[in-house]
MARNUPA-268858 format. One record per residue: residue number from 1; residue in three letters; x, y, z of N, C-alpha, C, O in turn. Coordinates in nm, 3 decimals. Atoms other than C-alpha are relative to their C-alpha. Layout:
N
@num: NUM	residu: ALA	n_x: X	n_y: Y	n_z: Z	ca_x: X	ca_y: Y	ca_z: Z	c_x: X	c_y: Y	c_z: Z	o_x: X	o_y: Y	o_z: Z
...
//
This chain:
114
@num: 1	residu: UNK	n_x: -0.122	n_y: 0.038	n_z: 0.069	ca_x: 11.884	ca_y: -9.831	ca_z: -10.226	c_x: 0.056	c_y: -0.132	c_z: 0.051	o_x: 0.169	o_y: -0.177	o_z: 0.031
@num: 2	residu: UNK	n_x: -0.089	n_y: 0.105	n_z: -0.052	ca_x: 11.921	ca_y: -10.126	ca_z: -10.047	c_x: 0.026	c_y: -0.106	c_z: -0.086	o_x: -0.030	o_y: -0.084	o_z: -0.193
@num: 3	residu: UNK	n_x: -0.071	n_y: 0.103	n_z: 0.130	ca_x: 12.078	ca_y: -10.443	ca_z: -10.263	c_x: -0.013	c_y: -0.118	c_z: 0.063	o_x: 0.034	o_y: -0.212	o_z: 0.000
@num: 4	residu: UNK	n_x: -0.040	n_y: 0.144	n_z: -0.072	ca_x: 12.051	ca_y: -10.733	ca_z: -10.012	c_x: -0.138	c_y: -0.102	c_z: 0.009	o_x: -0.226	o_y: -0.086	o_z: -0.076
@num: 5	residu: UNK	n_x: 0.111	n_y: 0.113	n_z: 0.027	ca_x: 11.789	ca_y: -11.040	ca_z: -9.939	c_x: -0.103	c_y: 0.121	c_z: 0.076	o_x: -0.074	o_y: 0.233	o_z: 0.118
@num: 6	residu: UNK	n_x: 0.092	n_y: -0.040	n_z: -0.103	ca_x: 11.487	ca_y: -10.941	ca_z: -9.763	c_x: 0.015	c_y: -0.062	c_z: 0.163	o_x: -0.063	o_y: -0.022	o_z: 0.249
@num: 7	residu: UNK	n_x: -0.036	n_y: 0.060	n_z: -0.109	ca_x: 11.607	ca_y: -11.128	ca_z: -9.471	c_x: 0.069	c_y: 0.087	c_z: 0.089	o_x: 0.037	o_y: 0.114	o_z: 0.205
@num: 8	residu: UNK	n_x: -0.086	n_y: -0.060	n_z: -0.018	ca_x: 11.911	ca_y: -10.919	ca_z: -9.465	c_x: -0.065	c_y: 0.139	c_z: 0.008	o_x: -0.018	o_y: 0.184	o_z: 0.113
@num: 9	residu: UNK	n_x: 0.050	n_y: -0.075	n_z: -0.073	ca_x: 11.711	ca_y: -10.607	ca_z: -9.438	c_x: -0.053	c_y: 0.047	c_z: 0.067	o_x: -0.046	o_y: 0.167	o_z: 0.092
@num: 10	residu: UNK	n_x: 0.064	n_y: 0.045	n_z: -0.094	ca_x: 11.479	ca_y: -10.735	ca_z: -9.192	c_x: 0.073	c_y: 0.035	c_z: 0.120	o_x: 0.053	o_y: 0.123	o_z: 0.204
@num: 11	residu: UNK	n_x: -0.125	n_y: -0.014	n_z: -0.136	ca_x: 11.784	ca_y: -10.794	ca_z: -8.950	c_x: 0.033	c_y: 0.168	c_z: 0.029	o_x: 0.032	o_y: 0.218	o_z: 0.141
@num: 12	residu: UNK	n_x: -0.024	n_y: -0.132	n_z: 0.022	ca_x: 11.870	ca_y: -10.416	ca_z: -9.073	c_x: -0.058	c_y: 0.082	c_z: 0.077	o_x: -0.014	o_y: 0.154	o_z: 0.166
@num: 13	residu: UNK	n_x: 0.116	n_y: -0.125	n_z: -0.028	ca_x: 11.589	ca_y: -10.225	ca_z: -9.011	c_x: -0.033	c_y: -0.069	c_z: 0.132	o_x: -0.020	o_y: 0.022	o_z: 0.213
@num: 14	residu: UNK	n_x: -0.011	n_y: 0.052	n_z: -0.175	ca_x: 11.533	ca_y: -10.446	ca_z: -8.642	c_x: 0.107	c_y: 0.098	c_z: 0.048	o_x: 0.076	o_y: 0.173	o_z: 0.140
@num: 15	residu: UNK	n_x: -0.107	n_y: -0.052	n_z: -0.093	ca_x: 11.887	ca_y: -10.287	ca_z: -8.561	c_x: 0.007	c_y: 0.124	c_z: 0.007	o_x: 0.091	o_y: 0.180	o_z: 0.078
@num: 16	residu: UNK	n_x: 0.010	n_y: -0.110	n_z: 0.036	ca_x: 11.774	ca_y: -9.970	ca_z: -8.684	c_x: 0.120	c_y: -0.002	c_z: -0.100	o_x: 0.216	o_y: -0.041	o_z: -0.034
@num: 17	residu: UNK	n_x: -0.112	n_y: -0.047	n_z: 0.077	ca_x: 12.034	ca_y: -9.906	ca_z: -8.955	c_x: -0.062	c_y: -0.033	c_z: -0.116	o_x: -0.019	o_y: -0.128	o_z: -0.182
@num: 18	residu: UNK	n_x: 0.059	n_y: -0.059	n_z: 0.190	ca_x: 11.817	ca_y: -9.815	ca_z: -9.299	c_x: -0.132	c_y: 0.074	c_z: 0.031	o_x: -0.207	o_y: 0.055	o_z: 0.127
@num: 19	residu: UNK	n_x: 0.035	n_y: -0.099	n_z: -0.060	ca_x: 11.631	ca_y: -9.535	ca_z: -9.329	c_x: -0.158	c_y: -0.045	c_z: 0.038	o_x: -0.194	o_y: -0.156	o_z: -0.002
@num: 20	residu: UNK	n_x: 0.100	n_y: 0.043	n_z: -0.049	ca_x: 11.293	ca_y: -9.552	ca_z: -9.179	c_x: -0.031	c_y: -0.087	c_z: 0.116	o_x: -0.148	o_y: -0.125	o_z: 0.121
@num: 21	residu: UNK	n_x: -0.045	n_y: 0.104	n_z: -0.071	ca_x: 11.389	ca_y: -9.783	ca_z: -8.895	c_x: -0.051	c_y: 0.057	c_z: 0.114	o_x: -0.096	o_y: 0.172	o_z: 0.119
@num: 22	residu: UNK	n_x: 0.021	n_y: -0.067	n_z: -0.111	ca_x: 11.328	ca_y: -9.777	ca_z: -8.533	c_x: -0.160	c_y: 0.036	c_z: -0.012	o_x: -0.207	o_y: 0.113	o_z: 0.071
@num: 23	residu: UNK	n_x: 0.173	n_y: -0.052	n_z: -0.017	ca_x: 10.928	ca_y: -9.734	ca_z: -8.610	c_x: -0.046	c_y: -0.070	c_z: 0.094	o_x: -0.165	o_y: -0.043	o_z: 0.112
@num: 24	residu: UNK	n_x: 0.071	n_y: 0.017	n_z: -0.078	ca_x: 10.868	ca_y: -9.938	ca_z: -8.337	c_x: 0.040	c_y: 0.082	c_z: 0.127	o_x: -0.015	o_y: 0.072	o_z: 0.237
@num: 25	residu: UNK	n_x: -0.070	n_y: -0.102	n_z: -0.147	ca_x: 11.054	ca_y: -9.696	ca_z: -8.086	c_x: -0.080	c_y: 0.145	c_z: -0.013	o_x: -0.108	o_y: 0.229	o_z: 0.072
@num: 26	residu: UNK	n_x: 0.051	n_y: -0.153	n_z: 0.006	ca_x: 10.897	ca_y: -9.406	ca_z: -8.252	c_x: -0.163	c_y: -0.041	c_z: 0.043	o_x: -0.221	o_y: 0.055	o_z: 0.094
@num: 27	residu: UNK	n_x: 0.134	n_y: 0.023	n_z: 0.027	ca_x: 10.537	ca_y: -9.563	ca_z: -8.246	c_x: -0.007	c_y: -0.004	c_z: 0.188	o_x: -0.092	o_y: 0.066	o_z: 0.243
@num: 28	residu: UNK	n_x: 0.017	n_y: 0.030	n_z: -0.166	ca_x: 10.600	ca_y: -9.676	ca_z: -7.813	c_x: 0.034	c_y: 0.108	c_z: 0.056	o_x: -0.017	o_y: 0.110	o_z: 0.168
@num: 29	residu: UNK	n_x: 0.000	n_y: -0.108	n_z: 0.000	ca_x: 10.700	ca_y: -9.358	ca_z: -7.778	c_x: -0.127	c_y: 0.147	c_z: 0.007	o_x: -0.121	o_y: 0.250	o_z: 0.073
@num: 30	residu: UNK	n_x: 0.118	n_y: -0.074	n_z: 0.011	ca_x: 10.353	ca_y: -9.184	ca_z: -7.877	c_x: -0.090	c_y: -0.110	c_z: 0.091	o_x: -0.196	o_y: -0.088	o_z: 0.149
@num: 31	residu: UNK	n_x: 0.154	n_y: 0.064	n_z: -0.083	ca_x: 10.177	ca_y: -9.466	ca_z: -7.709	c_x: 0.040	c_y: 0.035	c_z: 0.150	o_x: -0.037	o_y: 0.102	o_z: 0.218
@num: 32	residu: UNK	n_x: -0.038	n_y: -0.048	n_z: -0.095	ca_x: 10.372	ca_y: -9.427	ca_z: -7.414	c_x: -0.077	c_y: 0.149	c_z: 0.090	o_x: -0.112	o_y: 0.148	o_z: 0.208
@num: 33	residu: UNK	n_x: 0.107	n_y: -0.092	n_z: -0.031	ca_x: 10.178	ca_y: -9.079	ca_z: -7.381	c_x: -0.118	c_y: 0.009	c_z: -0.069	o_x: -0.187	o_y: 0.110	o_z: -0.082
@num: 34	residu: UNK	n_x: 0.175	n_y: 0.003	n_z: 0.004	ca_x: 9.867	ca_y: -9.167	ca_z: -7.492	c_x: -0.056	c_y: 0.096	c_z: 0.075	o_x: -0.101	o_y: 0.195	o_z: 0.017
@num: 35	residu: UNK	n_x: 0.081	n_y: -0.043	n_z: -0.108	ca_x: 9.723	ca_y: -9.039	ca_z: -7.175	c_x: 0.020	c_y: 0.178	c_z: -0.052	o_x: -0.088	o_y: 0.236	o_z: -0.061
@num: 36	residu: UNK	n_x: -0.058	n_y: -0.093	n_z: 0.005	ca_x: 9.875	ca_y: -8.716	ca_z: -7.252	c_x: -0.043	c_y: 0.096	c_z: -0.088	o_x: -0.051	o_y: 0.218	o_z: -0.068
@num: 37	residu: UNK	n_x: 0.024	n_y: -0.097	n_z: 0.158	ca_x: 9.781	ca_y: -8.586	ca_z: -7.600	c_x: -0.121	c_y: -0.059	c_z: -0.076	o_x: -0.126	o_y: -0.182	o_z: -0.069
@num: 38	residu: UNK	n_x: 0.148	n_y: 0.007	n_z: 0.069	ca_x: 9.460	ca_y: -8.622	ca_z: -7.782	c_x: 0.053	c_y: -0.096	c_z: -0.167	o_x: 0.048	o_y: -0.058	o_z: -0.284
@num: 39	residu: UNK	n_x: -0.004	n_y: 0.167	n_z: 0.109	ca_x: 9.556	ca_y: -8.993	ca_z: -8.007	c_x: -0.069	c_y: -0.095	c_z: 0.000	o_x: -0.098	o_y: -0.164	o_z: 0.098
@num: 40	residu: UNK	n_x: 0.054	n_y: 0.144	n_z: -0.038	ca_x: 9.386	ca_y: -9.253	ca_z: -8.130	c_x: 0.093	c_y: -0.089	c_z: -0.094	o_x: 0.133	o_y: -0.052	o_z: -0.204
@num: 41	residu: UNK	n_x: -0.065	n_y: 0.081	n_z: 0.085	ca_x: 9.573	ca_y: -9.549	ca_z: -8.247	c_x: -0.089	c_y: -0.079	c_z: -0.011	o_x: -0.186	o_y: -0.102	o_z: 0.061
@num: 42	residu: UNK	n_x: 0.118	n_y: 0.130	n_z: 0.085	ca_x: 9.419	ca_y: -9.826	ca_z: -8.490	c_x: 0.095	c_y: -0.067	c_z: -0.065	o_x: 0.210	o_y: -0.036	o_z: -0.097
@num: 43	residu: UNK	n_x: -0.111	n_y: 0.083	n_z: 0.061	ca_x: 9.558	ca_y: -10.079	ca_z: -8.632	c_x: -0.035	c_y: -0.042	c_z: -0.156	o_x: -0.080	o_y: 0.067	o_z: -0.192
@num: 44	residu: UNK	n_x: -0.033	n_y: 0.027	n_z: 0.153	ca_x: 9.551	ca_y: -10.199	ca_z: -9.012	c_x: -0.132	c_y: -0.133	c_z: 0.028	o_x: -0.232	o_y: -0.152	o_z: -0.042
@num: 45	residu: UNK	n_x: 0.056	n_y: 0.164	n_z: -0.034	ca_x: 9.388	ca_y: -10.541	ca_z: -8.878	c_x: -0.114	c_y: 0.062	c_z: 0.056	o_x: -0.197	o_y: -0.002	o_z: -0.008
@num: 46	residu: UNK	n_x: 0.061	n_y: 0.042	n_z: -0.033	ca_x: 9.118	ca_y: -10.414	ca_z: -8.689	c_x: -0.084	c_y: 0.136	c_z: -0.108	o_x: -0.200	o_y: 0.151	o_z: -0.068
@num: 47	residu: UNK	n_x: 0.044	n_y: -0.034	n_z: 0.110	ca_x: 9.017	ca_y: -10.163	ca_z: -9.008	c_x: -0.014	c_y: -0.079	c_z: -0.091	o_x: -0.108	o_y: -0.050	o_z: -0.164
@num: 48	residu: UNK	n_x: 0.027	n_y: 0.111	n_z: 0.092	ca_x: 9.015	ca_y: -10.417	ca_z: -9.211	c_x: -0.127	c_y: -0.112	c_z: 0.063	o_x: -0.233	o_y: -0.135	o_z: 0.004
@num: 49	residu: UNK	n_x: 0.104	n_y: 0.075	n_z: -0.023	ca_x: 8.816	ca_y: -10.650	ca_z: -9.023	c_x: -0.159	c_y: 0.060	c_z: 0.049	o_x: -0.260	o_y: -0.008	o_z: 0.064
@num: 50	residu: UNK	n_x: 0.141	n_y: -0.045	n_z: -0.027	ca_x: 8.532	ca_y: -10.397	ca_z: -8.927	c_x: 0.030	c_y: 0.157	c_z: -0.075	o_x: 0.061	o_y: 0.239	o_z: 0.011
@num: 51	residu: UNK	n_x: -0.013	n_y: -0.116	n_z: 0.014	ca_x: 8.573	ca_y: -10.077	ca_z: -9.132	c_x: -0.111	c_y: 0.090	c_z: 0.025	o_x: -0.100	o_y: 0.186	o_z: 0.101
@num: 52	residu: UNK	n_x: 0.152	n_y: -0.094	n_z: -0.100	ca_x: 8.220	ca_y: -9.918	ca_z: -9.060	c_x: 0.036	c_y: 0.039	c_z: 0.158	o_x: 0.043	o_y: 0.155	o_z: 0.199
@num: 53	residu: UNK	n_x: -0.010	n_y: -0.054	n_z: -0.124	ca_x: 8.294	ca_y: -9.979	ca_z: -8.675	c_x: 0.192	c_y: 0.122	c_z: -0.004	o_x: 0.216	o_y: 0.217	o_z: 0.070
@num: 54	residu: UNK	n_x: -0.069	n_y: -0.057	n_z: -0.032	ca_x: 8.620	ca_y: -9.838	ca_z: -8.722	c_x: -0.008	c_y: 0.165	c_z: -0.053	o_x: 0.020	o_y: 0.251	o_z: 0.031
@num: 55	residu: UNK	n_x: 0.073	n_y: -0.127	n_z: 0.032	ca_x: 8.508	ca_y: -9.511	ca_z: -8.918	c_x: -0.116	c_y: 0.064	c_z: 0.088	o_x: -0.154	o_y: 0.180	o_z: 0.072
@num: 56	residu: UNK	n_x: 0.092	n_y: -0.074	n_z: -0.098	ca_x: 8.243	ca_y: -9.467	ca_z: -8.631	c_x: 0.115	c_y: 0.070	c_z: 0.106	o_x: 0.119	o_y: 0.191	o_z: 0.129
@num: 57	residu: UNK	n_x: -0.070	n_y: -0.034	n_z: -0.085	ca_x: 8.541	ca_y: -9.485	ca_z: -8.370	c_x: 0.055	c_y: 0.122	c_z: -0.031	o_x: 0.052	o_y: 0.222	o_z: 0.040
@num: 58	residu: UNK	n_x: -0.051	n_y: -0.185	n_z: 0.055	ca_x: 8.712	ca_y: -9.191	ca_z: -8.598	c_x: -0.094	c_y: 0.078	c_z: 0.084	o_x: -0.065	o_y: 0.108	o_z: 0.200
@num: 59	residu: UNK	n_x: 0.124	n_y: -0.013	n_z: 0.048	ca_x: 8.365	ca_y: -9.063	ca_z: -8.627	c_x: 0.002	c_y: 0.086	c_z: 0.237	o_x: 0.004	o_y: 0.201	o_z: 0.280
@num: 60	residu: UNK	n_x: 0.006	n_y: -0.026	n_z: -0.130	ca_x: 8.361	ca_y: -9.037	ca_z: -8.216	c_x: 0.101	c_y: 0.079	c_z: 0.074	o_x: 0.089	o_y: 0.161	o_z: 0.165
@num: 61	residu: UNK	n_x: -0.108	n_y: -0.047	n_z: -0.073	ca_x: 8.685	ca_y: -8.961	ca_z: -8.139	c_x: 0.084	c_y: 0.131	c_z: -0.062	o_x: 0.193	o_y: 0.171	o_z: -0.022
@num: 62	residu: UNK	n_x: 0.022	n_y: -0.138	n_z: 0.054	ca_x: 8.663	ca_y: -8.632	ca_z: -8.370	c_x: -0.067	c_y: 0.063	c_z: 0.082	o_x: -0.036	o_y: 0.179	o_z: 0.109
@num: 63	residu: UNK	n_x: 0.103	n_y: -0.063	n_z: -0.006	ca_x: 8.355	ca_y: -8.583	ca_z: -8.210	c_x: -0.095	c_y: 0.058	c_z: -0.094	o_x: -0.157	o_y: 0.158	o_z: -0.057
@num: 64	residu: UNK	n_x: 0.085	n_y: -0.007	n_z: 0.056	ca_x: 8.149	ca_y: -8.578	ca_z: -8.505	c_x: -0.073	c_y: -0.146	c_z: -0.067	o_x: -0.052	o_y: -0.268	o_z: -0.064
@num: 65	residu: UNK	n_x: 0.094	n_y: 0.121	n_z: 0.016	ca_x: 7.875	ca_y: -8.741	ca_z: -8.657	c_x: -0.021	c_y: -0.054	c_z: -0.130	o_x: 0.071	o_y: 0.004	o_z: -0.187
@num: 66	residu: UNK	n_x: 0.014	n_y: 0.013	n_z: 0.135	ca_x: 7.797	ca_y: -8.863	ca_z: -8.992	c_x: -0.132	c_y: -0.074	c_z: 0.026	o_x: -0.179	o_y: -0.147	o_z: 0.113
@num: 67	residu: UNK	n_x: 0.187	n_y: 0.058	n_z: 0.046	ca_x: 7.431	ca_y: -8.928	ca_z: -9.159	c_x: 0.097	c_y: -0.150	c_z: -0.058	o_x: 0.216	o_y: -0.174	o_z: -0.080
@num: 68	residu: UNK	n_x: -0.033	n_y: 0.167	n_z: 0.063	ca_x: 7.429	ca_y: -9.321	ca_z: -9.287	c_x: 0.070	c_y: 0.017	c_z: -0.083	o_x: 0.185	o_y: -0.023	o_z: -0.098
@num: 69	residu: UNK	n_x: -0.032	n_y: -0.035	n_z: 0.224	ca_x: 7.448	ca_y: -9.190	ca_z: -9.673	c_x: 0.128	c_y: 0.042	c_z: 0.051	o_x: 0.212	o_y: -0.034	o_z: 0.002
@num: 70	residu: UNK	n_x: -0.125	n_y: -0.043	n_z: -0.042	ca_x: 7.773	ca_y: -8.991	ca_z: -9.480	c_x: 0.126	c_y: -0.148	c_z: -0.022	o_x: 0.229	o_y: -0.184	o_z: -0.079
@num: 71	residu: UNK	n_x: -0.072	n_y: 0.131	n_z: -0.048	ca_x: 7.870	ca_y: -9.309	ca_z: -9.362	c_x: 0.032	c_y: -0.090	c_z: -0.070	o_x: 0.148	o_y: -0.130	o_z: -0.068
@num: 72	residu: UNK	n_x: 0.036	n_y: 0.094	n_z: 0.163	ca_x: 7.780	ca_y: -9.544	ca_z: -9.667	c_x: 0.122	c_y: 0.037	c_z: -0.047	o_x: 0.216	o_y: -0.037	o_z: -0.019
@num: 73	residu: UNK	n_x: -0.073	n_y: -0.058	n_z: 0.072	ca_x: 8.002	ca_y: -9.321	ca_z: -9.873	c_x: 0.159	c_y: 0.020	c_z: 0.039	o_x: 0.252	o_y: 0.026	o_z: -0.042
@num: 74	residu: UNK	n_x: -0.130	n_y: 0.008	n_z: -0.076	ca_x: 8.300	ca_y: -9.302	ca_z: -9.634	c_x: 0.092	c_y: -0.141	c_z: -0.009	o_x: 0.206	o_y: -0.168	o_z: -0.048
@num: 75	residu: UNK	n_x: -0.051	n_y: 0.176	n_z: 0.008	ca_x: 8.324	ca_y: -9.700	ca_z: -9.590	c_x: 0.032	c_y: -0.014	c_z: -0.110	o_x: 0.149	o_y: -0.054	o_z: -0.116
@num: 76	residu: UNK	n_x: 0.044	n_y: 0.022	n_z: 0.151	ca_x: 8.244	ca_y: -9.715	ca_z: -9.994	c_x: 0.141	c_y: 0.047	c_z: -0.050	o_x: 0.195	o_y: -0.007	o_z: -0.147
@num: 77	residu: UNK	n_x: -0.150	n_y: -0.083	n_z: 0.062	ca_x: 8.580	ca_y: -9.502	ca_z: -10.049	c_x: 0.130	c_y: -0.026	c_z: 0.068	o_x: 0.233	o_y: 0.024	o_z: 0.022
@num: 78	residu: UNK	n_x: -0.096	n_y: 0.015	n_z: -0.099	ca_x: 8.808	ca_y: -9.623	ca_z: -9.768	c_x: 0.026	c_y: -0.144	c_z: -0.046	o_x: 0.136	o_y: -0.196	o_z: -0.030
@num: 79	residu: UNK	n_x: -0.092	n_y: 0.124	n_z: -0.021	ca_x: 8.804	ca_y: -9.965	ca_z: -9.860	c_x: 0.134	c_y: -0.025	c_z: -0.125	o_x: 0.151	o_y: 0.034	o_z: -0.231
@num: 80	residu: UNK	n_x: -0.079	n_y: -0.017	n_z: 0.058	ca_x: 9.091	ca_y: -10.077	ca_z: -9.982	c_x: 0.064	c_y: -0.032	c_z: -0.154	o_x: 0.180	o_y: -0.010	o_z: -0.190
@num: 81	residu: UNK	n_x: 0.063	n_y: 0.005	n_z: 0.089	ca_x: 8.975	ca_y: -10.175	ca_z: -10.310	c_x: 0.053	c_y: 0.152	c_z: -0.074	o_x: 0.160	o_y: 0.183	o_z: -0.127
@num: 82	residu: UNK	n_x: -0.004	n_y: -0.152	n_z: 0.039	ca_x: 8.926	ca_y: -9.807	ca_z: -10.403	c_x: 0.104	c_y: 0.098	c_z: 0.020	o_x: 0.127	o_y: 0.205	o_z: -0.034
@num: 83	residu: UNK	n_x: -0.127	n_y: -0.108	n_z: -0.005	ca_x: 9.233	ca_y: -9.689	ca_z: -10.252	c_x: 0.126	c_y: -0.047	c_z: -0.081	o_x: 0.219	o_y: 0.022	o_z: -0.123
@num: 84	residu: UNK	n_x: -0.097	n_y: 0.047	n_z: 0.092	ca_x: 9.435	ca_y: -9.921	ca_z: -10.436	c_x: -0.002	c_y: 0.064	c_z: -0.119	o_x: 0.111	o_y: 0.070	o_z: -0.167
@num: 85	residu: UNK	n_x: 0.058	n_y: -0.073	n_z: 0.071	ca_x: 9.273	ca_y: -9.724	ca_z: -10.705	c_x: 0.038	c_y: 0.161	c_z: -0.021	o_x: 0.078	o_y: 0.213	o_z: -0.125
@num: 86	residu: UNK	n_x: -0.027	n_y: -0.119	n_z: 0.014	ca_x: 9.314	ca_y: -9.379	ca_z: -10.609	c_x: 0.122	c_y: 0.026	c_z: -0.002	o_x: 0.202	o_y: -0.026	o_z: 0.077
@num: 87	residu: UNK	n_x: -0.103	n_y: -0.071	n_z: 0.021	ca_x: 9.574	ca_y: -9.187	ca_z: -10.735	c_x: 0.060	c_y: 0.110	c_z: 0.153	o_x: 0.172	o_y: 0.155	o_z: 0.176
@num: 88	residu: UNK	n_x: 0.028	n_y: -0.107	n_z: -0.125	ca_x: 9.522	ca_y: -8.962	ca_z: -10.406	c_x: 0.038	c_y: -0.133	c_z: 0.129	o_x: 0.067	o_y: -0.087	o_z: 0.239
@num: 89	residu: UNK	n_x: -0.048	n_y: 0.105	n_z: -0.095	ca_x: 9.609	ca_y: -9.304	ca_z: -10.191	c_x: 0.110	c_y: -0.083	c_z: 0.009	o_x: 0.179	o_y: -0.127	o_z: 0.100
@num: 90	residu: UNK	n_x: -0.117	n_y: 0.086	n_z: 0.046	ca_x: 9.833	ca_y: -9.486	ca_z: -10.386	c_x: 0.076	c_y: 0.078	c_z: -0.071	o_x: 0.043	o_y: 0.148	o_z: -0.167
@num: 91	residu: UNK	n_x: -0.091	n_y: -0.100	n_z: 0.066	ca_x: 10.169	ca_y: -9.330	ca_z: -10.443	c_x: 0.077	c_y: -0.105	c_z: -0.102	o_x: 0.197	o_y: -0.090	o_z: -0.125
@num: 92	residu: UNK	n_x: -0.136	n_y: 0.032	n_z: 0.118	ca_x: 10.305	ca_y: -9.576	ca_z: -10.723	c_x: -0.008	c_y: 0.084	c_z: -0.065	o_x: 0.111	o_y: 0.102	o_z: -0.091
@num: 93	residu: UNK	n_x: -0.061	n_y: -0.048	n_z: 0.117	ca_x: 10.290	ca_y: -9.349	ca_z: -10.973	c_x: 0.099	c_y: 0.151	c_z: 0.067	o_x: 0.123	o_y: 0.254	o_z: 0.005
@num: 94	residu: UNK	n_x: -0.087	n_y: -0.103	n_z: -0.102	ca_x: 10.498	ca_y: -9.112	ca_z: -10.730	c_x: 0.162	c_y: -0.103	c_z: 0.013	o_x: 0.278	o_y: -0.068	o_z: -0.003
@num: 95	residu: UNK	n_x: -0.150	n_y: 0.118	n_z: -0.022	ca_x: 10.770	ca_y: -9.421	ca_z: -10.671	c_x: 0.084	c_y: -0.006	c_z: -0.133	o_x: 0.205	o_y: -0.012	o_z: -0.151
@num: 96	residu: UNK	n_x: -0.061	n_y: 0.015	n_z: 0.107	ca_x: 10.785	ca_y: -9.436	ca_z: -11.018	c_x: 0.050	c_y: 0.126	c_z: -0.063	o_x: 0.151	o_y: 0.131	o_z: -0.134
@num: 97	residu: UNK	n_x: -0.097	n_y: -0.160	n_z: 0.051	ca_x: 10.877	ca_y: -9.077	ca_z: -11.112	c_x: 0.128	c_y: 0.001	c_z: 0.072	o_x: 0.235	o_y: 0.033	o_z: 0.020
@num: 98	residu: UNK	n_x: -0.062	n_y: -0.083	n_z: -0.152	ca_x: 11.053	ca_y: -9.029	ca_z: -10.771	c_x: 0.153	c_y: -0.174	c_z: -0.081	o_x: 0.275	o_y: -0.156	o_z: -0.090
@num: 99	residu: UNK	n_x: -0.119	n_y: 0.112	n_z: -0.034	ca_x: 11.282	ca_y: -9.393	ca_z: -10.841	c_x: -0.031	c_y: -0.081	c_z: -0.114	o_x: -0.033	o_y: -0.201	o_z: -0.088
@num: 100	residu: UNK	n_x: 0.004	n_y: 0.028	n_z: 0.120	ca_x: 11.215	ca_y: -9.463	ca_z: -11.218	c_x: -0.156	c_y: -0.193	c_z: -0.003	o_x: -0.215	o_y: -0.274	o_z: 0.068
@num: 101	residu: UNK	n_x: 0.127	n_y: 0.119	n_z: 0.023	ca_x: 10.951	ca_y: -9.741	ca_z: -11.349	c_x: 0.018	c_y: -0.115	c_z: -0.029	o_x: -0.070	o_y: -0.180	o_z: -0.085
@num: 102	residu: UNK	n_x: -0.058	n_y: 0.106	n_z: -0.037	ca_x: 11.190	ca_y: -10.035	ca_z: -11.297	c_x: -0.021	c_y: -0.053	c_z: 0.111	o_x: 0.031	o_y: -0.160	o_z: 0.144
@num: 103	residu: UNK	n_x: -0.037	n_y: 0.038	n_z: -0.185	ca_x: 11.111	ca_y: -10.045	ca_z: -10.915	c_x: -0.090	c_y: -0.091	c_z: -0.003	o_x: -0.200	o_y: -0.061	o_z: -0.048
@num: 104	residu: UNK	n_x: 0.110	n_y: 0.128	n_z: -0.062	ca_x: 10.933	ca_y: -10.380	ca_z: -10.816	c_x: -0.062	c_y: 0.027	c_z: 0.163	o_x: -0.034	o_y: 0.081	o_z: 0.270
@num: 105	residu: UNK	n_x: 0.075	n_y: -0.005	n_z: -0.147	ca_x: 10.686	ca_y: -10.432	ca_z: -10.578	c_x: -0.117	c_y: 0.157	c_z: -0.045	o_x: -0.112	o_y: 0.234	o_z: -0.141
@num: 106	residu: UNK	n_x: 0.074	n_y: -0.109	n_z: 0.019	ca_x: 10.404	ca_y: -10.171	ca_z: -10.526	c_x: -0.020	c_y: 0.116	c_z: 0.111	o_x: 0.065	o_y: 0.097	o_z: 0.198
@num: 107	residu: UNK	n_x: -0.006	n_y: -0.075	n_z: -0.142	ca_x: 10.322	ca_y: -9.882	ca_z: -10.248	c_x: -0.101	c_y: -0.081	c_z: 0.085	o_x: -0.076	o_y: -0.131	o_z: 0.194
@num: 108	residu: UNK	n_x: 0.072	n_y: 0.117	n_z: -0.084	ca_x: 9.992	ca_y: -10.087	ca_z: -10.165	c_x: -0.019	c_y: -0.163	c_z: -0.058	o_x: -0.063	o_y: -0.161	o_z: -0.173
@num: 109	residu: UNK	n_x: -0.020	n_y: 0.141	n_z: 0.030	ca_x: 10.007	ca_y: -10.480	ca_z: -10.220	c_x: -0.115	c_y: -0.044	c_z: 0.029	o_x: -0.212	o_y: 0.014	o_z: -0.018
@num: 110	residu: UNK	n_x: 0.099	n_y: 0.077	n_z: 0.062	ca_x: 9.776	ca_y: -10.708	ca_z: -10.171	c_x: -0.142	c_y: 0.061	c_z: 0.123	o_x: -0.259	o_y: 0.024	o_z: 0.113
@num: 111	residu: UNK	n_x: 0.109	n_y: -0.065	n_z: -0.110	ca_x: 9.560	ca_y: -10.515	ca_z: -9.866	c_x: -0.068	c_y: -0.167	c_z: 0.064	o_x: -0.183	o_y: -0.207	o_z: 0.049
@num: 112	residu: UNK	n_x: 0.080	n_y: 0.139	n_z: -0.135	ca_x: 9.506	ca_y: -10.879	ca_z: -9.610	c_x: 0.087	c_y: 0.026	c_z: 0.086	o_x: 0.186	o_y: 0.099	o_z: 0.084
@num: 113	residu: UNK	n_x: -0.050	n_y: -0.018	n_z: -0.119	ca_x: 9.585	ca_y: -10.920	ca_z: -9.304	c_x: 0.070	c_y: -0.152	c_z: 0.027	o_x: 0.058	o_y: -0.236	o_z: -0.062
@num: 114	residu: UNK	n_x: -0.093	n_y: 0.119	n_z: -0.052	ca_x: 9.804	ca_y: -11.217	ca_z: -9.130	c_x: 0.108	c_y: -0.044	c_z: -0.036	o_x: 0.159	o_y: -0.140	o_z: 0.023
//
């Protein structure tokens, strides 16, 4: 519901005050105990730049294995291509029920990094 620049909710959501805020307190928080609880964190950037190696790291840090064809088929559906695609990945048509089919912008955009 917010109404202001993007600048202005930038500053916002830094000070915590709109909802969703504070994700970097909640995120240092779980890393903070890493050691502790059975997490892996990944980042957006380094899925994107190697998604095979990063589907192995899953792949390991499940403790299971996947055949190639497994593997093939995993990468083949993860990228973000295809999820922009899936209905099962991409919630616009959820934004748009949920907050009518005026709302700009999309749930996934343009999928790059930098």
């Amino acid at each position: 519901q917010f109404t202001g620049t993007f600048e202005e909710f930038v500053k916002q959501f830094l000070e915590g005050r709109v909802m969703g805020s504070l994700w970097f307190d909640h995120i240092k928080g779980w890393y903070e105990h890493r050691s502790l609880f059975n997490i892996q964190f990944m980042t957006y950037e380094e899925m994107k730049k190697d998604l095979r190696g990063s589907v192995s790291k899953i792949c390991k840090f499940l403790g299971k294995g996947l055949s190639e064809e497994d593997m093939d088929a995993v990468v083949r559906q993860a990228t973000f291509e295809n999820m922009k695609d899936d209905p099962l990945a991409n919630y616009d048509n959820i934004i748009a029920i949920g907050y009518g089919l005026n709302v700009k912008g999309h749930f996934l955009r343009k999928g790059t990094i930098g």
